[in-house]
C-alpha positions as CSV (number, residue, x, y, z in Angstrom):
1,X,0.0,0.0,0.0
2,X,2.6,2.6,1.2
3,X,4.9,1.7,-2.8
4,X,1.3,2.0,-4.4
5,X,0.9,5.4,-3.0
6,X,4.7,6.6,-3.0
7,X,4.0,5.5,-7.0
8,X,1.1,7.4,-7.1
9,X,2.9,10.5,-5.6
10,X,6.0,10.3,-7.9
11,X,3.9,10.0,-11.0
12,X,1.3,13.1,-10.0
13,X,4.5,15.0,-9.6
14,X,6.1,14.1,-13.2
15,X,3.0,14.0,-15.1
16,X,-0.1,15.6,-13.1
17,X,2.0,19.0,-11.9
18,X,2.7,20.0,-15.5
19,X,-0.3,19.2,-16.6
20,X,-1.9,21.4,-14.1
21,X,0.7,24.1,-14.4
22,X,-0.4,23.8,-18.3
23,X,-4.3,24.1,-17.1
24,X,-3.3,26.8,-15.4
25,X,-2.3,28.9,-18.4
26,X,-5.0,27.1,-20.6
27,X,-7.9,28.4,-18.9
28,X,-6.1,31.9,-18.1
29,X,-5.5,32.6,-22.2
30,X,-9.2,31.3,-22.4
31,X,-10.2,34.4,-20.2
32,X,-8.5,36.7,-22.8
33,X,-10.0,34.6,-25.7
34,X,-13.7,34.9,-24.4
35,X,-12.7,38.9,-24.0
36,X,-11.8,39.1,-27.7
37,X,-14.7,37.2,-29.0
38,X,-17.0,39.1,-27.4
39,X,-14.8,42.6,-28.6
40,X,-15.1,41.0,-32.1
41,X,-18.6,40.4,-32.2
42,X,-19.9,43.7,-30.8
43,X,-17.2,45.6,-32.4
44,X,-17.3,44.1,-36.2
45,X,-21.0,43.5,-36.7
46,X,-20.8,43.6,-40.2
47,X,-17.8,41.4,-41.4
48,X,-19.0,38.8,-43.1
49,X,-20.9,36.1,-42.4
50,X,-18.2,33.2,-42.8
51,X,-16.2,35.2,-40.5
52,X,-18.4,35.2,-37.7
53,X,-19.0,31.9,-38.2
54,X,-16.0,30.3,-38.2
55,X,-15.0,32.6,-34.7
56,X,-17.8,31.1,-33.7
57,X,-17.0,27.7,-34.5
58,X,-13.2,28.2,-32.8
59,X,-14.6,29.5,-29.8
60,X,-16.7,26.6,-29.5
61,X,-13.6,24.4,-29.7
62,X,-11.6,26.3,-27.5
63,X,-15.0,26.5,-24.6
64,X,-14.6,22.6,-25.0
65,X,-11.1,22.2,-24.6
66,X,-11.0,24.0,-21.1
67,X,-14.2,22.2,-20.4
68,X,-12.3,18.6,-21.0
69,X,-9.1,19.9,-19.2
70,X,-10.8,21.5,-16.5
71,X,-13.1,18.1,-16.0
72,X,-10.0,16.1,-15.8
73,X,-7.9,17.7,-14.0
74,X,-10.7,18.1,-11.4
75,X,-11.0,13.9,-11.5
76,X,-7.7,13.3,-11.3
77,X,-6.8,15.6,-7.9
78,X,-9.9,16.2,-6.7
79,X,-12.3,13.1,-7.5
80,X,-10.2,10.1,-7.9
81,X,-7.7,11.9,-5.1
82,X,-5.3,8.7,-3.8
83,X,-6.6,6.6,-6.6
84,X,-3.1,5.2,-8.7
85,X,-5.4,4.2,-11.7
86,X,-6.0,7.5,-11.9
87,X,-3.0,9.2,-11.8
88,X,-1.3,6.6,-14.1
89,X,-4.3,5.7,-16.9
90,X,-5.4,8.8,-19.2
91,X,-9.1,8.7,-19.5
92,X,-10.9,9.7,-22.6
93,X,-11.1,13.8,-21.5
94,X,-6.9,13.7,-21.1
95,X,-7.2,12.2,-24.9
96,X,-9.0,15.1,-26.6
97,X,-6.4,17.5,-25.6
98,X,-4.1,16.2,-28.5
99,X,-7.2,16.3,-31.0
100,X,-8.4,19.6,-30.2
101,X,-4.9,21.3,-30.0
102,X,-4.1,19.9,-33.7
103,X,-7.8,20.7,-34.9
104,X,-7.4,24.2,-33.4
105,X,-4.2,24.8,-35.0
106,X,-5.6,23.5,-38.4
107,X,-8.2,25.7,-38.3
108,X,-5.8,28.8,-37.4
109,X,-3.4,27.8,-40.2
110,X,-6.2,27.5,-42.7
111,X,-7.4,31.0,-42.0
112,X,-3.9,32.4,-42.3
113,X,-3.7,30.4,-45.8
114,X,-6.6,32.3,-47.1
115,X,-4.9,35.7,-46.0
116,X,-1.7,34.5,-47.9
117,X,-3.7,33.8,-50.7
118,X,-5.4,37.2,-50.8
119,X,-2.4,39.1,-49.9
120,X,0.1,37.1,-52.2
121,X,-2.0,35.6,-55.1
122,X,0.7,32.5,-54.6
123,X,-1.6,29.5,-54.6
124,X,1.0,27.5,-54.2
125,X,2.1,29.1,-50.5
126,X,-1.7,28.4,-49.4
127,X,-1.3,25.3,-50.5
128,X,1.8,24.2,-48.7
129,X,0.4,26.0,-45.5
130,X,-3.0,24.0,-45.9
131,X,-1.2,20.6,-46.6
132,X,1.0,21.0,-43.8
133,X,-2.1,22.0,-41.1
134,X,-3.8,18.8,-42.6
135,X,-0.2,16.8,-41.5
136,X,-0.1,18.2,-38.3
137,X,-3.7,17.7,-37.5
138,X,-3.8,14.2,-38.4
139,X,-0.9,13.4,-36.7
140,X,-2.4,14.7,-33.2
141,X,-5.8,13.1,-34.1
142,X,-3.4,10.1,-34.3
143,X,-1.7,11.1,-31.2
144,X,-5.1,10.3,-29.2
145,X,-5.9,7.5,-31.2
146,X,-2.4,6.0,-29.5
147,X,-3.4,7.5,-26.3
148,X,-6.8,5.6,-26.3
149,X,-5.5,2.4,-27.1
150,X,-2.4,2.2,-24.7
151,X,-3.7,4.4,-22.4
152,X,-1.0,3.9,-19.6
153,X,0.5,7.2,-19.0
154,X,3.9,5.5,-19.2
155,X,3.4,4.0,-22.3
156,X,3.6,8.5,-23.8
157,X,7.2,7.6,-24.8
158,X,5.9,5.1,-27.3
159,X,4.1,7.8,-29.2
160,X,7.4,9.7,-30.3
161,X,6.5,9.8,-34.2
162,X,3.3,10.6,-34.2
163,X,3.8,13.0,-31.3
164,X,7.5,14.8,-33.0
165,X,5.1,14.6,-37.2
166,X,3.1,16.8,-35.5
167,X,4.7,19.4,-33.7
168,X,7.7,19.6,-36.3
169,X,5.0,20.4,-38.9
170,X,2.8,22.9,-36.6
171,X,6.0,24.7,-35.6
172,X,7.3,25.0,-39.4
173,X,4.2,26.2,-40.8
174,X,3.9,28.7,-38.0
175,X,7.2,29.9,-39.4
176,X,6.7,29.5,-42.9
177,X,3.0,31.6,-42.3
178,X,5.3,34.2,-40.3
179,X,8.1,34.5,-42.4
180,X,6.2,34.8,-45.8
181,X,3.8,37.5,-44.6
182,X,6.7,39.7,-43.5
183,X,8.2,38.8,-46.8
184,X,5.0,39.9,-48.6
185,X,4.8,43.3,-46.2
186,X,8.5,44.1,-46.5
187,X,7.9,44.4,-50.0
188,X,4.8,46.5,-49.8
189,X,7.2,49.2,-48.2
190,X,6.8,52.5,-50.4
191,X,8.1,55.0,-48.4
192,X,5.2,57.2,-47.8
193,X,4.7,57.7,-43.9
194,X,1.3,56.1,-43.3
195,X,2.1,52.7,-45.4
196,X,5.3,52.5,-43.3
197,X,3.7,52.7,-40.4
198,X,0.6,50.3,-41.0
199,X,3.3,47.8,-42.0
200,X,5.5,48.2,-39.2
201,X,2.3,47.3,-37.1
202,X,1.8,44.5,-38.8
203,X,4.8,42.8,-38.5
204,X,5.0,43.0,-34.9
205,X,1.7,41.5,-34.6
206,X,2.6,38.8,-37.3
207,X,5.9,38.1,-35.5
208,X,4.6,38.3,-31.9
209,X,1.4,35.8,-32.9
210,X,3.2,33.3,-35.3
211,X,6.5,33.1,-33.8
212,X,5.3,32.8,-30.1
213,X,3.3,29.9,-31.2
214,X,6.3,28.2,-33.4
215,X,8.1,29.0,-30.0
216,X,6.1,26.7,-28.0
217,X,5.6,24.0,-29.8
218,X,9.5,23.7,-30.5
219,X,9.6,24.0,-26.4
220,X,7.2,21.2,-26.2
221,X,8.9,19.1,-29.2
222,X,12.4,19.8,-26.5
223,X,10.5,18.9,-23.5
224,X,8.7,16.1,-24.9
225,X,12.6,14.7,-26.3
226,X,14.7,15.6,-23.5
227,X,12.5,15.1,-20.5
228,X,11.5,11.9,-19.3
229,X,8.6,13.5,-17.7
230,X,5.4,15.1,-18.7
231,X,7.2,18.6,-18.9
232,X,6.1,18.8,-22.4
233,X,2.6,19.0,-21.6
234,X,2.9,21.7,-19.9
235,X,3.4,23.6,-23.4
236,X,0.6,21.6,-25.0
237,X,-2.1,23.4,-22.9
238,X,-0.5,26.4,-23.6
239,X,0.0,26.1,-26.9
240,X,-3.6,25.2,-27.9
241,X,-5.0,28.6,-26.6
242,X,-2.1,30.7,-28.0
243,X,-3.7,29.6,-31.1
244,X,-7.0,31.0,-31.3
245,X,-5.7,34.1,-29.1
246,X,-3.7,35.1,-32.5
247,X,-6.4,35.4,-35.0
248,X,-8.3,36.9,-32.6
249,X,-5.9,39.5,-31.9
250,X,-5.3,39.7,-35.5
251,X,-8.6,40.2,-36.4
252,X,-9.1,43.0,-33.2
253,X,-6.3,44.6,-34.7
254,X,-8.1,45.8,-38.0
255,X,-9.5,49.3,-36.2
256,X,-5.9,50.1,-34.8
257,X,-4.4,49.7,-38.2
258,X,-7.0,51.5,-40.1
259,X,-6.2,54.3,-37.8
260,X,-2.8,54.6,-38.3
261,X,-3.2,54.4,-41.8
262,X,-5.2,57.4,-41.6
263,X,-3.1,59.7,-38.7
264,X,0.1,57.7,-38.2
265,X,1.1,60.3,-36.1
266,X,-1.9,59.9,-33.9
267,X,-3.2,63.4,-34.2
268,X,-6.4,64.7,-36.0
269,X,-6.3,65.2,-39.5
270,X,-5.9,68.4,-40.8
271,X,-9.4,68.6,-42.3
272,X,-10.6,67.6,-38.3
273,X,-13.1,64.4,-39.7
274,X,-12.3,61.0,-37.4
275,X,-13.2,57.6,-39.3
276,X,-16.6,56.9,-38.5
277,X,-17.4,53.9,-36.7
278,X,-19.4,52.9,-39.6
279,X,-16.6,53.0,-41.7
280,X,-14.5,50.3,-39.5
281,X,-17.5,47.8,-39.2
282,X,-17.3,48.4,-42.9
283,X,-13.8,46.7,-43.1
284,X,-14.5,43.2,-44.7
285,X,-18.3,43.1,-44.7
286,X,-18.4,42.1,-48.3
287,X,-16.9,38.8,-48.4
288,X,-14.0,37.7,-50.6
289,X,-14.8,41.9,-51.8
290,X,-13.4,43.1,-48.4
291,X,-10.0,44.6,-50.2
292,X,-12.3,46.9,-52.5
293,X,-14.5,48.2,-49.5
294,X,-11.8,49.2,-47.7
295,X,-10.4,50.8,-50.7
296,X,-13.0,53.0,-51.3
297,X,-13.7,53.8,-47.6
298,X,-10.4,54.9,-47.3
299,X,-10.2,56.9,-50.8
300,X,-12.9,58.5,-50.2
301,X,-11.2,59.7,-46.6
302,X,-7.8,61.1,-48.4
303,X,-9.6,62.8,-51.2
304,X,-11.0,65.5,-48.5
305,X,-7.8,65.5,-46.5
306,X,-5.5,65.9,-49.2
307,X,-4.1,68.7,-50.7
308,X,-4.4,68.9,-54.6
309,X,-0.9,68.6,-54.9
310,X,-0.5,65.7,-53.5
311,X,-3.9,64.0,-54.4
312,X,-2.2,61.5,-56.2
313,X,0.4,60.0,-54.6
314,X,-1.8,59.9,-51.2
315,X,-4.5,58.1,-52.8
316,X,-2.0,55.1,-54.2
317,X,-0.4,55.1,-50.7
318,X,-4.0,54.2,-49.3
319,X,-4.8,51.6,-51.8
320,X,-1.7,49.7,-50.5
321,X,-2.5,50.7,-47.2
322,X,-6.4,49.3,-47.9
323,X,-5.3,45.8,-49.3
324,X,-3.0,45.3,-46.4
325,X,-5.5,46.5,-43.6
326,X,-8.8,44.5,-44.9
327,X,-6.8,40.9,-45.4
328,X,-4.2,41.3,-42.3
């Protein structure tokens, strides 16, 4: 009795801390994702309706992954406390982590596909990105598969190739979504003060979303090699709630940078108009069309500021600006 419990304590430490630790930060970044859903839906009213939908749909995912953490983390020290069976078995809640973090991540990859596409016209890039958040989902859909049929919490070390297939891919594509939409901005660069500046803004949001996410889940591919504990997991519930967290940021983002395109400086024009609230909910709200509504919203707002002489050159800075604004 006293070697089944000294058992029972070793493996809550190794396994169950992390895993709480990882809970923890899960259901903290799920506080921040339930405050950007609700900013997007009461801010953006009229993007369109596939947008809102597929939010939706992500926030559903990410409501039932800290349901299924929170429900078996609960069992496990709270529940079941003393129990070895259930420190050492992983029931079917622990198994959906995998599947929902790779599902998650699919669906975040996907979305920054399309914006590669309609940024980039390369439909080749998308491609790659889409194949690759197909890989990596599989492979943690095939992580919990494994998990479910050797469900001994030892038995994790066994998993290595599904486990490493999936985390190599989901880090590289967060790199290769990161790298190439800098790429794209970098060359966008023109020169004139308000492009400049909506660019730099978007690539430290591009950077600080898909790098922190490529970031962890090379820390959980280094924990998950190097550690013969459940360190790793630790990074897994993190890493599934960094992902929704960064389109929803992303998509927040769009009144800022539609701002800044107007008055990088951040003071009032010189004609004294502000951007109408209208014309941010405006951003996006005709579909695959968003690029040419923001175009003409923001046209429309540097023909009255502008001075003749520079009518011109204004007006082409903005289109830029418009393309980048309504897709980023």
């Amino acid at each position: 009795m006293a070697s089944e419990a000294a058992e029972a304590q070793t493996l809550a430490q190794f396994v169950d801390g992390p895993c709480l630790a990882g809970i923890f930060m899960n259901v903290m970044l799920y506080g921040v994702m339930l405050t950007q859903t609700f900013f997007y839906y009461t801010t953006y009213r009229h993007d369109p309706t596939w947008i809102k939908v597929y939010v939706g749909i992500l926030f559903f995912a990410d409501t039932l992954n800290t349901a299924f953490n929170i429900a078996w983390i609960y069992g496990v020290l709270i529940t079941n406390f003393g129990s070895l069976n259930a420190v050492i078995y992983a029931n079917w809640l622990m198994e959906t982590e995998e599947a929902l973090t790779g599902i998650i991540g699919a669906l975040v990859q996907v979305f920054y596909a399309w914006r590669l596409l309609k940024l980039t016209g390369k439909r080749w890039l998308a491609g790659t990105v889409v194949a690759l958040a197909i890989i990596q989902s599989l492979a943690a859909i095939g992580t919990s598969i494994n998990m479910a049929m050797r469900p001994l919490i030892t038995n994790f070390v066994h998993y290595k190739e599904a486990v490493l297939v999936w985390l190599s891919a989901t880090a590289f594509n967060d790199v290769l979504i990161a790298l190439s939409l800098i790429w794209f901005l970098n060359r966008s660069r023109t020169g004139h003060s308000k492009t400049e500046t909506v660019i730099s803004k978007i690539i430290q949001i591009t950077m600080s979303n898909g790098l922190l996410t490529a970031s962890f889940a090379l820390a959980d591919i280094i924990a998950y090699v190097a550690s013969p504990g459940g360190l790793h997991l630790a990074f897994n519930y993190t890493l599934c709630k960094l992902y929704g967290n960064s389109v929803m940021s992303s998509l927040n983002s769009r009144a800022i940078l539609t701002s800044a395109s107007r008055n990088p400086t951040g003071h009032t024009a010189s004609s004294g108009r502000t951007m109408p609230h209208s014309d941010i909910d405006d951003i996006g709200s005709k579909g695959s069309r968003s690029a040419q509504v923001m175009v003409s919203v923001e046209t429309h707002q540097m023909v009255d500021m502008s001075a003749a002489g520079n009518r011109k050159s204004d007006v082409g800075s903005h289109l830029s600006d418009a393309k980048i604004v309504a897709v980023v």
